[in-house]
C-alpha positions in Angstrom: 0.0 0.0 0.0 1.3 3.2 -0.7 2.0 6.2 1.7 -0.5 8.7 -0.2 -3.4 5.5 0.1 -2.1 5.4 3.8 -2.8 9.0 4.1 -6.4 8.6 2.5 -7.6 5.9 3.9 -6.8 7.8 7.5 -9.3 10.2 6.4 -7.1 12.8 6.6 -7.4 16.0 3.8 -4.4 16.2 2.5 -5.6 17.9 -0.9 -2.9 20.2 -2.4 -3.0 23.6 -2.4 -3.5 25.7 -5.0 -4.8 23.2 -7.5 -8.5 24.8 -7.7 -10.3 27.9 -6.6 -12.3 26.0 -4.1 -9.2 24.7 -2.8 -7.5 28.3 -2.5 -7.2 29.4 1.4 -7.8 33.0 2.3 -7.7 33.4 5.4 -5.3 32.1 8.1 -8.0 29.2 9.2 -7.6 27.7 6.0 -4.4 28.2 6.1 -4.2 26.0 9.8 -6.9 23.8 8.1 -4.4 23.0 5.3 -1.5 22.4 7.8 -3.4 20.0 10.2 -4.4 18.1 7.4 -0.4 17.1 6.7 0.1 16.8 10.3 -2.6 14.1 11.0 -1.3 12.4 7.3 2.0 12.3 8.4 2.2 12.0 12.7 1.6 8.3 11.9 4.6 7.3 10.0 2.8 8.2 6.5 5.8 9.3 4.4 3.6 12.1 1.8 4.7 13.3 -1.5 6.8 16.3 -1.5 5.2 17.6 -4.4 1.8 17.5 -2.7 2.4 21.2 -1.8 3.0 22.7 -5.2 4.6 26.0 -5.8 1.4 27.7 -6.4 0.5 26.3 -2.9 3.6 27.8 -1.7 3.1 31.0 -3.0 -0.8 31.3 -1.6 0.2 30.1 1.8 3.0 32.6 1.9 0.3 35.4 0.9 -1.7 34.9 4.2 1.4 35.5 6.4 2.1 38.3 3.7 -1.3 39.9 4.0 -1.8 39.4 8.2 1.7 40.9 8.6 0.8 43.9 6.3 -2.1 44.9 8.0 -0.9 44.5 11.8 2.6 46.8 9.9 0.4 49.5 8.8 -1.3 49.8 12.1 2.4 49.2 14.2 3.4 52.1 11.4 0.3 54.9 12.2 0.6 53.8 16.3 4.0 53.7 16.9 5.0 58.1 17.2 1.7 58.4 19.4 3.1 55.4 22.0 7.0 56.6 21.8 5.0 60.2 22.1 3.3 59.0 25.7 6.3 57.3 26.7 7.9 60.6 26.4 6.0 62.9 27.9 4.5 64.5 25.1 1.6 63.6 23.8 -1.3 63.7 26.8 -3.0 60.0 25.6 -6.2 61.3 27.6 -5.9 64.9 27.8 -3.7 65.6 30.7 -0.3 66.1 31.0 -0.4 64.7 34.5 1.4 61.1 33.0 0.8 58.0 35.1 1.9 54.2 34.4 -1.3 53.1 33.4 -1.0 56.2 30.6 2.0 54.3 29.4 0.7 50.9 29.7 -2.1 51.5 27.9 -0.2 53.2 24.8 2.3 50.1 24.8 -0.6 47.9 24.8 -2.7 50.2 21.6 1.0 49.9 19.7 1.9 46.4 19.9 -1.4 44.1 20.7 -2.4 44.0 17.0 1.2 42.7 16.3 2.0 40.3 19.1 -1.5 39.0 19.2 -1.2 38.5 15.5 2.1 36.2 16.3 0.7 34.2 19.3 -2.3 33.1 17.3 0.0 31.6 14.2 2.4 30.7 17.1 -0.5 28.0 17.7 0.5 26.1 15.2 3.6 24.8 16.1 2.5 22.1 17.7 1.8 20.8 13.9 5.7 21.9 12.7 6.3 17.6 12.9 6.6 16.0 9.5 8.1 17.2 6.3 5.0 18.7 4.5 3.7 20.1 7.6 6.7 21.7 8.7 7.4 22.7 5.0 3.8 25.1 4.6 4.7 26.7 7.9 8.1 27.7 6.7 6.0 29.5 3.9 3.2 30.9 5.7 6.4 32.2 8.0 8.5 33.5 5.2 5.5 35.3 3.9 5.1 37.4 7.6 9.0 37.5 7.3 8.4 39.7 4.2 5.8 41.9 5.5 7.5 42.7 8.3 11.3 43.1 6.4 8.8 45.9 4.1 7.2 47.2 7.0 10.5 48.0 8.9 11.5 49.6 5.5 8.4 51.3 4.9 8.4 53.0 8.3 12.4 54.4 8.3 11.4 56.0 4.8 8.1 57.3 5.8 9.3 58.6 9.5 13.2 60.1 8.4 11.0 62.3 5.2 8.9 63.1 8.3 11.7 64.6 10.3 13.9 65.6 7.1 10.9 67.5 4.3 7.8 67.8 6.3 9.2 69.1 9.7 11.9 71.1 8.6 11.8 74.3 10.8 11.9 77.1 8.4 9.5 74.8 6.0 6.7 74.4 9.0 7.2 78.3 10.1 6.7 79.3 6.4 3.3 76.8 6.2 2.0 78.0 9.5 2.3 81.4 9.0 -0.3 80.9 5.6 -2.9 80.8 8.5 -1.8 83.6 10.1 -5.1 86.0 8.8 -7.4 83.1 10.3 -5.3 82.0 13.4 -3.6 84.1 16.1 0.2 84.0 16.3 0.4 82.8 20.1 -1.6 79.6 18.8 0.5 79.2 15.8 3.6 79.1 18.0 1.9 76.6 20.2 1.5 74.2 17.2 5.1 75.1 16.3 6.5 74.3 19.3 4.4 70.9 19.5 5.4 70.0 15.9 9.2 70.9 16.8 8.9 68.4 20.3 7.1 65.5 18.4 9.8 65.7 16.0 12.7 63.7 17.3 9.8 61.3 18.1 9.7 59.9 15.0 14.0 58.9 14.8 12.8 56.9 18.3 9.8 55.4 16.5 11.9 53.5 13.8 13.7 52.3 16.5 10.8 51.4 18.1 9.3 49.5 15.1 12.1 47.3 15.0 11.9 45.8 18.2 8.2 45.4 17.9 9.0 43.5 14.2 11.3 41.5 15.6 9.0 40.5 18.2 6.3 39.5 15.8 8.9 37.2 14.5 11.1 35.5 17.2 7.6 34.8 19.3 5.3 32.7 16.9 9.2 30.7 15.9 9.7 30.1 20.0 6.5 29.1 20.2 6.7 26.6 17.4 9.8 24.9 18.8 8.8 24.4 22.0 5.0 23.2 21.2 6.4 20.7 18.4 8.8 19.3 20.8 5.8 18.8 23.5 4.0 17.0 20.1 7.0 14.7 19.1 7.3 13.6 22.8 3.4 13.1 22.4 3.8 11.2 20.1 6.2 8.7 20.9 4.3 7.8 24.8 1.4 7.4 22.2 3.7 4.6 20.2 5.3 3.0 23.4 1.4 2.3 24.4 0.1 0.9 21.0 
């Protein structure tokens, strides 16, 4: 009997990916769908055919991890200069300039939730990283939030140094400021000024910021996938010694 019969006749789905459009995942259940499927074909010995995951399948499961990682970048990207902002004093996060911890807190939280929470819930699959196939999609699905976040990192030092370089150049902001000066008086003009001109070395910190929160997203879900497929493999093997 051959392993792929083996596989079937467990009553396992182990269809390849990317062969039809009703086989096409979108989102990241199908994704985990996909990936348990190989596990529960392959946790018993069943030896399946490398070229069960095809290229196109590749490509698709990489675009989920792509497409998670992109959103929870552009959020990280617009949060991260209000959080580095609270954590230095100068952006009140509820109106007072009276900061506390719980101020703080709560801006670390707003920032970095989205991203981390993002990484524990694909971290939940590690406990599938066992057999060749298995492992083999969730090296994609990982490569494919490794390239989000590699563009997000460079998306945000572009976006945050023309910030601090162009847009807040001192004698560029005076010059747009003062086009309001008919409608707006010149004591609140200077506040804004001076708010701009304090928020600016906020943004330098922010990139910084960004890539410790990036390689968070990263490192987490890949710990987690170590340790929960080592807890599976020794699963496995007390399950063998008993049958």
């Amino acid at each position: 009997m051959s392993s792929r019969d083996q596989g079937d006749r467990s009553g396992n789905d182990i269809t390849p990916v990317g062969v039809s459009a009703s086989t096409r995942p979108k989102s990241f259940i199908d994704v985990v769908s996909i990936i348990e499927g190989y596990f529960l074909a392959e946790k018993d010995g069943n030896s399946l055919p490398s070229n069960l995951l095809t290229l196109k399948g590749k490509i698709i499961i990489s675009e989920v991890g792509f497409k998670g990682a992109a959103v929870s970048g552009i959020i990280s990207i617009l949060l991260t200069p209000f959080c580095v902002g609270v954590l230095q004093k100068c952006i009140p996060i509820f109106g007072s300039y009276e900061f506390t911890l719980f101020d703080e807190a709560f801006a670390m939280a707003l920032t970095i939730s989205f991203a981390l929470g993002y990484g524990l819930i694909i971290a939940t699959i590690g406990k599938y990283y066992i057999g060749n196939l298995s492992k083999r999609a969730i090296n994609w699905l990982m490569m494919g939030l490794s390239a989000a976040c590699a563009l997000k990192i460079v998306i945000a030092f572009v976006l945050y140094n023309m910030l601090y370089v162009l847009v807040l150049d001192p004698h560029r902001t005076a010059r747009f400021l003062l086009k309001f000066r008919p409608h707006v008086s010149y004591g609140t003009l200077d506040r804004i000024y001076t708010i701009l001109m304090e928020f600016k070395p906020i943004l330098l910190t922010s990139a910084n910021f960004v890539i410790l929160t990036t390689l968070l997203m990263i490192c987490v879900p890949w710990i987690f996938i170590y340790f929960s497929s080592r807890r599976t493999k020794k699963l496995i093997k007390r399950e063998e010694m008993w049958k």
